[in-house]
C-alpha positions in Angstrom: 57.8 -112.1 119.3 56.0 -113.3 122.1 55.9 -117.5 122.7 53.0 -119.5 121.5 50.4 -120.9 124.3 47.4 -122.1 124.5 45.7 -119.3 126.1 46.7 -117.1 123.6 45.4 -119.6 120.8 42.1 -119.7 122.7 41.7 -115.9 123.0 41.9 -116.0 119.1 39.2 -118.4 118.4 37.6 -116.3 121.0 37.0 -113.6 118.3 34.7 -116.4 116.0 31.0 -115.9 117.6 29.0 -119.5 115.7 26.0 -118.2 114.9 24.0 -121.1 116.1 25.4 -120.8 119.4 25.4 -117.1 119.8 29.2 -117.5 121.5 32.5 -118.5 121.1 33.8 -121.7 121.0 35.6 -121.8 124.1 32.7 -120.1 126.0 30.7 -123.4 124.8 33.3 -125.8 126.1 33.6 -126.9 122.4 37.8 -126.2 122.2 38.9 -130.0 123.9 42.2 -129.6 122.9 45.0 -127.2 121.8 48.4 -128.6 120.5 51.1 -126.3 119.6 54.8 -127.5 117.8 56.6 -124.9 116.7 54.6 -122.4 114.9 52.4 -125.4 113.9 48.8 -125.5 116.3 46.4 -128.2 116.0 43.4 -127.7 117.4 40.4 -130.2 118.9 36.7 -129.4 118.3 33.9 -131.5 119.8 30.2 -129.7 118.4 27.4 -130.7 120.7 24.7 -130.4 118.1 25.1 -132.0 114.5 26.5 -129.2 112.1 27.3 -130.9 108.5 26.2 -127.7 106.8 28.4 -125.7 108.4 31.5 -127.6 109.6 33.7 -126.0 106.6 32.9 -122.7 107.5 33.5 -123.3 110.8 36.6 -124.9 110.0 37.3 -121.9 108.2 36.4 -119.2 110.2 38.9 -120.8 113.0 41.6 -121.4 110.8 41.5 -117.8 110.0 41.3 -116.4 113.4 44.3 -118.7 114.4 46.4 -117.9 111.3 46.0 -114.0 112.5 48.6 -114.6 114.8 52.0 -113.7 114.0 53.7 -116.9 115.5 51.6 -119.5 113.4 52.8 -120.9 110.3 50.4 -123.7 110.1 46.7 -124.8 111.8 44.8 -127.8 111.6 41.4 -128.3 112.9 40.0 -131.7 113.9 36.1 -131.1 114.0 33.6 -133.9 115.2 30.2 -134.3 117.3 29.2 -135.5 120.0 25.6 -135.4 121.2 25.1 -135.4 125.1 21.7 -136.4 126.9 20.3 -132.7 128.1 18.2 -132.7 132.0 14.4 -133.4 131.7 11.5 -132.8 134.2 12.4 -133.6 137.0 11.6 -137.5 138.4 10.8 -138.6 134.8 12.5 -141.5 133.3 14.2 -141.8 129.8 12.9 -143.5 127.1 15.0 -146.5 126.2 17.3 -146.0 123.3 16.5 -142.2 123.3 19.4 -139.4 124.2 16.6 -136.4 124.0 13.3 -135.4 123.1 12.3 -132.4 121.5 8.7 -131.7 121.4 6.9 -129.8 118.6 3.7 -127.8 119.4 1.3 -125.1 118.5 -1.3 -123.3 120.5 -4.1 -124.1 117.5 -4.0 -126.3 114.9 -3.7 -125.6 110.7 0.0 -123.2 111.5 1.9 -126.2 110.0 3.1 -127.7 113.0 3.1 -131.3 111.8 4.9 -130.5 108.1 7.7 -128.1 110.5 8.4 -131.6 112.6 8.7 -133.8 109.5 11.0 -131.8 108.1 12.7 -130.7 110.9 13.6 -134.4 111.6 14.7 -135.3 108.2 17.0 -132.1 108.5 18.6 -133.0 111.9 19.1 -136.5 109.7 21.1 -134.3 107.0 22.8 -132.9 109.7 24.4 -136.0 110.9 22.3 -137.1 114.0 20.3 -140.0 114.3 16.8 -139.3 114.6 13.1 -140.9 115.3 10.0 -139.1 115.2 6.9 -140.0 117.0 3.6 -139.0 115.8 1.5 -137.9 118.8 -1.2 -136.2 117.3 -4.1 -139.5 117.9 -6.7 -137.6 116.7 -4.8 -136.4 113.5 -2.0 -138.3 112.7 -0.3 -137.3 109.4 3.5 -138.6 109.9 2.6 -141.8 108.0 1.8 -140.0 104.5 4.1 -137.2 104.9 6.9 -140.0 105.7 5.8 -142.2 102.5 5.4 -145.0 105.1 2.7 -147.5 105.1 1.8 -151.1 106.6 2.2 -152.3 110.5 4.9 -152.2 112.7 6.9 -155.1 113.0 6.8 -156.6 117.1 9.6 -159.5 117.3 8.3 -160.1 120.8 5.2 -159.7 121.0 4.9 -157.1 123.5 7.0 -154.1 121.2 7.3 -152.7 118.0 9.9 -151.8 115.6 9.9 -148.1 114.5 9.0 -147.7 110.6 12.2 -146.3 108.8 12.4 -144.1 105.9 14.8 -141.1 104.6 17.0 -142.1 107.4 14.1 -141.8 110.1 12.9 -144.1 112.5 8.8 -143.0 112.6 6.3 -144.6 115.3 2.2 -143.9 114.7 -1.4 -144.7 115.6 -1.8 -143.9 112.1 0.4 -147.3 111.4 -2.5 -148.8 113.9 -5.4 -148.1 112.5 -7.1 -147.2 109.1 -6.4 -143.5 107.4 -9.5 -143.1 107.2 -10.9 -144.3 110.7 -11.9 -141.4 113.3 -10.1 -142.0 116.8 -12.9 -140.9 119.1 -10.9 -141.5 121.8 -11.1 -139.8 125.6 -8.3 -137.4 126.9 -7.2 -140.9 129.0 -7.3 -143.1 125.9 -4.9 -140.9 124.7 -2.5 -140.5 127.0 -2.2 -144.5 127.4 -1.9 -144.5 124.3 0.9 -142.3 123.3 3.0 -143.5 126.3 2.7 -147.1 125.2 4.0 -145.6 121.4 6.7 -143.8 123.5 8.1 -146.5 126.0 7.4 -149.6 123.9 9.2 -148.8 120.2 12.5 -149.9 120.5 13.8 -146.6 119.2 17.7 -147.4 117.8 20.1 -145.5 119.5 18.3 -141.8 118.8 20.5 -138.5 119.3 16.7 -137.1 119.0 13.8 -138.1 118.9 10.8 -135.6 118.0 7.7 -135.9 119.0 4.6 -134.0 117.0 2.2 -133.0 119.4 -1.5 -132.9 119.2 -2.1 -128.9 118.7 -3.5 -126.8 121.3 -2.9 -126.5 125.5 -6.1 -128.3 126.7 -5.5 -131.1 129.6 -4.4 -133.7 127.2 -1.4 -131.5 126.2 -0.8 -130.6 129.6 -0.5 -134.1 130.6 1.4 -135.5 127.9 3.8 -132.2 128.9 4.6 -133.9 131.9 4.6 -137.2 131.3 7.2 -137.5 128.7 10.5 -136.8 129.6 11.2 -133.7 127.3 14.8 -131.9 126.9 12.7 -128.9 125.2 10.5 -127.9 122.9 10.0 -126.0 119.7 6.9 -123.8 119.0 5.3 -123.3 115.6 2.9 -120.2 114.6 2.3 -117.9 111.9 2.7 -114.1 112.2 -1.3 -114.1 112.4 -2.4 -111.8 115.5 -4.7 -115.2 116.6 -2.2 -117.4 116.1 0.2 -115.5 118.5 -2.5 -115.5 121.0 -2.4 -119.1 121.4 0.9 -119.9 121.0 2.0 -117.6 124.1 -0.7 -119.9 125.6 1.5 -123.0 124.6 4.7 -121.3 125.7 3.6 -120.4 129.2 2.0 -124.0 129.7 5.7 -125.6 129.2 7.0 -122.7 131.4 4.7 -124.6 133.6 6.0 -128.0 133.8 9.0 -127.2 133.5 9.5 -127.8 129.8 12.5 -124.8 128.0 11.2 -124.0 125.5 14.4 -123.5 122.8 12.4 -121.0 120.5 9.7 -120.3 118.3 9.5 -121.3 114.3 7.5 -118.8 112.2 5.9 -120.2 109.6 3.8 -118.6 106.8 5.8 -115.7 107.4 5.7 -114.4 103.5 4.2 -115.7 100.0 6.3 -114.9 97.2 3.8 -115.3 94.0 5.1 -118.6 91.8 4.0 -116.3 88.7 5.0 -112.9 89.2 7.4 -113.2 92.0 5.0 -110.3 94.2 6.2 -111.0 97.7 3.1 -110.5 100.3 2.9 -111.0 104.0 -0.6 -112.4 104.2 -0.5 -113.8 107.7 0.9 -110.5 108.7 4.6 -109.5 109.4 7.0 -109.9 112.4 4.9 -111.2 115.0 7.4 -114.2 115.7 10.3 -111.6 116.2 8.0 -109.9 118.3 7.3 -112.5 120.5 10.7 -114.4 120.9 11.3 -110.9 122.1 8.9 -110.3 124.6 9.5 -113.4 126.0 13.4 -113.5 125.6 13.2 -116.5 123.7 15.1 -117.2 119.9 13.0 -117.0 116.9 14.5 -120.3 115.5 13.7 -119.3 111.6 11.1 -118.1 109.2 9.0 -120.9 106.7 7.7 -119.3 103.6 3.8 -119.9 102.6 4.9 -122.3 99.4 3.3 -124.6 97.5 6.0 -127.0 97.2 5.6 -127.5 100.7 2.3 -129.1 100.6 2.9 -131.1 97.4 5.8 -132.3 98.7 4.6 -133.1 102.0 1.3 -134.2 100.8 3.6 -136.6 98.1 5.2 -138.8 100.9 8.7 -136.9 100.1 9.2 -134.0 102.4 11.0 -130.7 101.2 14.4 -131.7 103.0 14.9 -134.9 100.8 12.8 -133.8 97.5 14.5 -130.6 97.3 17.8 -131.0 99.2 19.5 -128.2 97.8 16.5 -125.7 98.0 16.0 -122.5 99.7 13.8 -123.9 101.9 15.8 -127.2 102.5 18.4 -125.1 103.9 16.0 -123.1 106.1 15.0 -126.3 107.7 18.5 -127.2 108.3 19.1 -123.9 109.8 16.5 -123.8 112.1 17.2 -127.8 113.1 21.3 -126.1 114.0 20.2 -123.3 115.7 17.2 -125.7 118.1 20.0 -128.3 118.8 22.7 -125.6 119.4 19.9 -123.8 121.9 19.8 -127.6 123.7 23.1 -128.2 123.5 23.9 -125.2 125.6 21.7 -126.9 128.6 22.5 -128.6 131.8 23.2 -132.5 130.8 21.4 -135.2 132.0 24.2 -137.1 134.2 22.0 -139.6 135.7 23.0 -142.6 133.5 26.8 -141.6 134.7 26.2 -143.2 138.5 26.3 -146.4 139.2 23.3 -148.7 140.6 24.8 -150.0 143.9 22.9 -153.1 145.1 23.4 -153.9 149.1 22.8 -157.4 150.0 
């Protein structure tokens, strides 16, 4: 019987693939530390994306790739997280209180763009990472009533405001600014200042993420916000529709652009399942997200049904995530919030807070 080592523990775990990082653990620099006593192995995991879903089965699925071995009698894992700050555009400066920012988008508006970031957020939240959204969409902005949030932000100084909170998610909106029902005619300029002044000047609270619901659509007021804010990658929302396609490869090659990754592409719409008879149609068409991740070599994230508990819920203040926790689609959202943060967390860090300032007088 051959002795017990480290490498050969690691070329065991080697054999789990996690789905939401399409690789091994060692191959994502996720194994910190192997201890071995005897035939006893304990074994340090550090996650870069939150994974409270899944952290049993991952627990599992190492446990049973370790216990394989001959030699071992007995394996503990220690699992935690720990969410770094990913590299942004380049000569942009973070937002205060904010590790990264993910921005959602569309090519065209009415795909469902602004329900996929509302729950995305509140599902990164049930994932175990702490999470703002910001509602960038001036001329639309929907966050407050999806988010059951209402009144002004707080400022404490005068010159900032406190983020709205609810279901465990700090929120910042023009929508908190001005009247529901008031129209922001507002140019492409007015806009811009606008958002970055919602950006810079909420004292977001320590944020793993913070996503940001962009206005739909890849005129120049996209384009600019695109390389204004500081963005670790973005998600792209669209239905299987042929149209819909059309502009969202529209969106995607605008963040090729300026530099933006895009981490994948969420299809939503993709089937309708009739609440009476249970008929399962594909009235947007079918497949033309897979399609397009893979003509473009980019992940398709995960498939949204066409369900009207979505809008109630939505259109109710109380999101699918937190009024149907347990829910098919609950857990869809919470797989497709893994899988974008896994995609992140397998990009180059942000090490410029790591260096000192150095001051010569």
């Amino acid at each position: 019987m051959s002795e017990l080592t480290e490498a050969l523990i690691k070329e065991a775990i080697k054999g789990y693939i996690e789905p939401h990082l399409k690789c091994d653990l060692v191959e994502a620099r996720a194994i910190k530390k192997v201890t071995i006593d005897g035939g006893s192995v304990n074994v340090t995991v550090e996650l870069g994306f939150p994974a409270k879903g899944v952290e049993a089965t991952i627990i599992s699925a190492l446990k049973g790739q370790i216990e394989a071995l001959d030699q071992v009698s007995a394996v503990t894992i220690d699992l935690s997280t720990h969410i770094e700050m990913h590299k942004v555009q380049d000569s942009l400066a973070l937002v205060k209180g904010v590790k990264n920012i993910i921005a959602v988008a569309s090519g065209k508006g009415g795909v469902g763009k602004s329900t996929t970031s509302v729950n995305l957020a509140l599902a990164l939240a049930e994932e175990g990472a702490s999470v703002g959204l910001l509602d960038a969409d001036i001329y639309g902005p929907s966050q407050p009533r999806m988010m059951g949030v209402k009144g002004q932000p707080e400022t404490k100084d005068g010159k900032t405001l406190e983020p709205k909170e609810n279901y465990g998610v700090q929120v910042m909106s023009i929508g908190f600014l001005v009247e529901e029902e008031t129209p922001m005619i507002w140019r492409g300029p007015m806009v811009v200042q606008a958002l970055n002044q919602l950006l810079n000047e909420t004292n977001w609270r320590e944020l793993d993420y913070l996503i940001i619901d962009l206005p739909p659509g890849t005129g120049d007021i996209q384009l600019t916000l695109a390389q204004k804010i500081p963005v670790s990658g973005c998600v792209i929302v669209t239905t299987p529709q042929d149209i819909a396609l059309l502009d969202a490869r529209k969106g995607l090659k605008m963040f090729e652009k300026v530099a933006v990754p895009v981490l994948g592409i969420v299809e939503n719409m993709s089937t309708h399942i009739c609440s009476n008879c249970g008929h399962e149609e594909h009235i947007f068409g079918a497949g033309g997200g897979k399609e397009m991740a893979e003509q473009y070599d980019i992940e398709l994230l995960g498939s949204l049904p066409l369900d009207i508990r979505i809008r109630k819920e939505t259109d109710a203040g109380k999101p699918t995530v937190v009024a149907e926790p347990n829910s098919d689609i609950a857990m869809a959202y919470r797989e497709i919030a893994r899988n974008t943060t896994a995609k992140l967390s397998l990009r180059s860090k942000n090490y410029s807070n790591s260096f000192p300032n150095i001051v010569i007088q």
